[in-house]
C-alpha positions as CSV (number, residue, x, y, z in Angstrom):
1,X,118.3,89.7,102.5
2,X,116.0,92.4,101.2
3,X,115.5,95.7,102.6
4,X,112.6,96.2,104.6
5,X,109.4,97.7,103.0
6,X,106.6,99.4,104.2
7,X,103.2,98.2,102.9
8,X,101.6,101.2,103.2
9,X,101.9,105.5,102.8
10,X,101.2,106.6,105.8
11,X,100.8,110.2,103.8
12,X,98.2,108.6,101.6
13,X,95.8,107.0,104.3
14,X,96.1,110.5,106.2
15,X,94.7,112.6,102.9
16,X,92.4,110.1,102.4
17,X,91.0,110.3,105.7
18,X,91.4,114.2,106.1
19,X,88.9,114.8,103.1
20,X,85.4,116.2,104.0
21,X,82.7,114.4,103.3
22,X,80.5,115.6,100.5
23,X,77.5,114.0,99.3
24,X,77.8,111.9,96.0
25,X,77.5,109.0,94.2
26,X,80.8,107.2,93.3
27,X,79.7,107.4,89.9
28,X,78.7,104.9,87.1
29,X,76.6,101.8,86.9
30,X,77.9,98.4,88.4
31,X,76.4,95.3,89.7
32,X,74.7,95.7,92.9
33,X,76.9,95.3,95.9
34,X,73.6,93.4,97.4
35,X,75.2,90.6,94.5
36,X,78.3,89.9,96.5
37,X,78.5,87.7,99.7
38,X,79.2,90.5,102.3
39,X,80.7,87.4,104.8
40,X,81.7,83.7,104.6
41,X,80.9,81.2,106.8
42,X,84.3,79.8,108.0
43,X,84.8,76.9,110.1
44,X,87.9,75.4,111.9
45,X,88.0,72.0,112.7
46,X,89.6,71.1,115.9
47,X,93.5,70.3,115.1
48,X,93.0,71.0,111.5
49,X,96.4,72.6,109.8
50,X,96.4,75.6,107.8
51,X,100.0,76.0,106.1
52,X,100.5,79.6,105.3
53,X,99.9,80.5,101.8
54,X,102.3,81.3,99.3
55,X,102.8,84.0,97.7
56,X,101.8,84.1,94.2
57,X,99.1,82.2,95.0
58,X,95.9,82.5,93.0
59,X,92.3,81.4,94.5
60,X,88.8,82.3,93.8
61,X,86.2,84.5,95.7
62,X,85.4,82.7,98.8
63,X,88.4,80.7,99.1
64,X,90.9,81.3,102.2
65,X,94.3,82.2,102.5
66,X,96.1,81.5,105.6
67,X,98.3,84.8,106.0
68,X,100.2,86.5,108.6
69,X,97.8,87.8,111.4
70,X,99.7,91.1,111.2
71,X,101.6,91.9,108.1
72,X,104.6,93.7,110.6
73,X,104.8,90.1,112.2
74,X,105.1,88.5,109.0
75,X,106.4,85.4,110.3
76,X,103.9,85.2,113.3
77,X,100.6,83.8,113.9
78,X,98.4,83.3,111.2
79,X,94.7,84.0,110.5
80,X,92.5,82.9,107.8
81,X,91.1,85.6,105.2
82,X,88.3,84.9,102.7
83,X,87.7,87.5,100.0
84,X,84.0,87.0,99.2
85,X,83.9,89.8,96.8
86,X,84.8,93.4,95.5
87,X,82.2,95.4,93.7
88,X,81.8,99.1,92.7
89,X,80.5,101.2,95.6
90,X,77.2,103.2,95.9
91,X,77.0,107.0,98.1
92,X,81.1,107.4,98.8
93,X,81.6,111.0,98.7
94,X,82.7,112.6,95.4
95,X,85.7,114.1,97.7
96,X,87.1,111.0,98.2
97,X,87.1,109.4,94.8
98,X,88.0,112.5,93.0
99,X,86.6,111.7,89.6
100,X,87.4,107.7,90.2
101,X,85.6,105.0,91.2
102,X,85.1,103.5,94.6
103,X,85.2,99.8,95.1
104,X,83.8,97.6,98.0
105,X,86.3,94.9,99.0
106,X,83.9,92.3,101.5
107,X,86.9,90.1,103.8
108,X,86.1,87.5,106.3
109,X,88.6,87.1,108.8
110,X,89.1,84.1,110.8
111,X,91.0,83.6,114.3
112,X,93.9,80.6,114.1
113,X,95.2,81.2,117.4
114,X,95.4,79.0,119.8
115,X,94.7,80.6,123.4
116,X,92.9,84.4,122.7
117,X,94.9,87.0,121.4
118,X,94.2,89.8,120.0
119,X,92.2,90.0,116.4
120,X,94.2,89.4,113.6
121,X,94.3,92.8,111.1
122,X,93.7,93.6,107.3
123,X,96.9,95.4,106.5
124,X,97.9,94.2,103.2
125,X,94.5,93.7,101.4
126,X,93.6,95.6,98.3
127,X,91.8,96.1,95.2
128,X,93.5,95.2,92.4
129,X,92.8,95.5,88.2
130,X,95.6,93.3,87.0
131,X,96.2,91.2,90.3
132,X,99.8,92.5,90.6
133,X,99.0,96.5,91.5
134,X,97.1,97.5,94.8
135,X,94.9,100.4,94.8
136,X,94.8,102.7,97.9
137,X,93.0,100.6,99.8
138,X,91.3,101.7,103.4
139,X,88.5,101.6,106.0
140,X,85.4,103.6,104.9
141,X,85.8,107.2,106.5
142,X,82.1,107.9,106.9
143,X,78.6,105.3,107.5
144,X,78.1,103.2,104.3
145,X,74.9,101.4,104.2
146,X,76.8,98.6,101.5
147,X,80.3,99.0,103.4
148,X,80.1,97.9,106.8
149,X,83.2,98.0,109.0
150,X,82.6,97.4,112.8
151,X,85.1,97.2,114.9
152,X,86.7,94.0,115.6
153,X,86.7,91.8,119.2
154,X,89.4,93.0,121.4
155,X,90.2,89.3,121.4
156,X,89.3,86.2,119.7
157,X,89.4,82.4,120.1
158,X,90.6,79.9,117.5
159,X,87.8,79.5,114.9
160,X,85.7,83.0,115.9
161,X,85.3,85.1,112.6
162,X,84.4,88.5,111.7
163,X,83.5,90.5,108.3
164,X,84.6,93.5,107.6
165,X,84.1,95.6,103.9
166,X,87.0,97.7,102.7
167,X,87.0,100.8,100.0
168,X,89.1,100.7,97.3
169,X,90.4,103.5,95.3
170,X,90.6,103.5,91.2
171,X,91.7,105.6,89.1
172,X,89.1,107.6,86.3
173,X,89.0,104.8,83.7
174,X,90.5,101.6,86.1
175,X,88.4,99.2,86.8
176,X,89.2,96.9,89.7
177,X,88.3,93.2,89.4
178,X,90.6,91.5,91.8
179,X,91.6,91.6,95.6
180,X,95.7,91.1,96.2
181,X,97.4,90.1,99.7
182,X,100.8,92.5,99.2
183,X,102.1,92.8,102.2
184,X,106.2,93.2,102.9
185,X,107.4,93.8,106.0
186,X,109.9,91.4,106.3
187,X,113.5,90.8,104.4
188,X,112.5,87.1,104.2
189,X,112.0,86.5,100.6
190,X,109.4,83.6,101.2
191,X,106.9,86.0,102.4
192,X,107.9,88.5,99.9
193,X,103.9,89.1,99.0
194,X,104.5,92.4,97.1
195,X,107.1,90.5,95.0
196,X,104.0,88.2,94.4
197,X,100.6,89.0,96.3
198,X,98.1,86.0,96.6
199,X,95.3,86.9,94.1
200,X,91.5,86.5,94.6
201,X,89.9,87.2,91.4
202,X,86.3,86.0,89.9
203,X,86.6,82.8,87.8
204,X,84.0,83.9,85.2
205,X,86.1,86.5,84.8
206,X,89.2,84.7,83.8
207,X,86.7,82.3,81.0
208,X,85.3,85.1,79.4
209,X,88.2,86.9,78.9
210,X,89.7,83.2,76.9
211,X,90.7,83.3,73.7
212,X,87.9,80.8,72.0
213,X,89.1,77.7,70.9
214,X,89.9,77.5,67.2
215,X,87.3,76.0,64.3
216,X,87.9,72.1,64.0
């Protein structure tokens, strides 16, 4: 039995969030968040299964992972969460990214539950540049017109959905390509997902950067 982790610094998310809001561009040139699905059309068939995923699992943008419905009731209910995308960000204060680059992280988030409960939460989710390493990863602080993060239902059936868009944090020189699932709140080792996060990472990405077959 492992110790018990928390998934998140609380100290972090609190400067983050304390930081007044200056007028900026994150900085740089990137594809157009416009580019990336902001939400996924998810439906749930009536008694279909959806085994929680494993950690270490790997899946494309706009695939779903069934994960726990709150990461600090790891072996709980479980929700579906389809990462459609993360791009860089446009007009995130210059405060805030403090000579990095901000990142737009778009999630879907699907209701498994089967009478209404409350809506399942993103704790865990992050930006990621080598699928093993989150990024300080949190709610926008101020309006973004490309980051859109209302708040979710009080309650939601199985099969209801919301989207969401997350800001992620890199570093000056890091870019972030991939979204990880790294929660651990729980000594189980099966759902050690910081261990092992379940990866959502561009496909094209993982071709291009293939070593090319040698000359016959």
């Amino acid at each position: 039995m492992r110790p018990r982790l928390l998934v998140v610094s609380l100290a972090c998310v609190a400067g983050v969030l304390g930081i007044a809001a200056c007028s900026s561009d994150s900085g740089g040139t990137a594809e157009s968040a416009t580019s990336v699905p902001r939400s996924a059309a998810v439906t749930v068939a009536p008694g279909q299964q959806h085994p929680r995923t494993a950690p270490g699992t790997t899946l494309d943008f706009g695939a779903s992972a069934s994960l726990p419905a709150d990461a600090y009731r790891a072996g709980g209910s479980t929700a579906l969460y389809t990462v459609t995308g993360i791009t860089q960000g446009k007009h995130v204060p210059s405060a805030q990214t403090r000579g990095g680059t901000a990142y737009f992280v778009y999630v879907t988030v699907t209701s498994l539950a089967p009478r209404p409960a409350p809506a399942p939460k993103v704790l865990g989710l992050a930006g990621s540049a080598d699928g093993r390493t989150a990024a300080l990863t949190l709610p926008p602080s101020t309006s973004l017109k490309d980051c859109a993060n209302p708040k979710p239902p009080e309650t939601m059936r199985r099969g209801d959905s919301y989207a969401t868009c997350l800001v992620a944090y890199a570093d000056e020189g890091q870019k972030l390509t991939r979204v990880i699932y790294w929660a651990d709140t729980t000594g189980d080792d099966s759902l050690d997902y910081k261990q092992a996060p379940v990866v959502w990472r561009n496909p094209a990405d993982v071709v291009s950067s293939s070593p090319a077959p040698p000359a016959g």
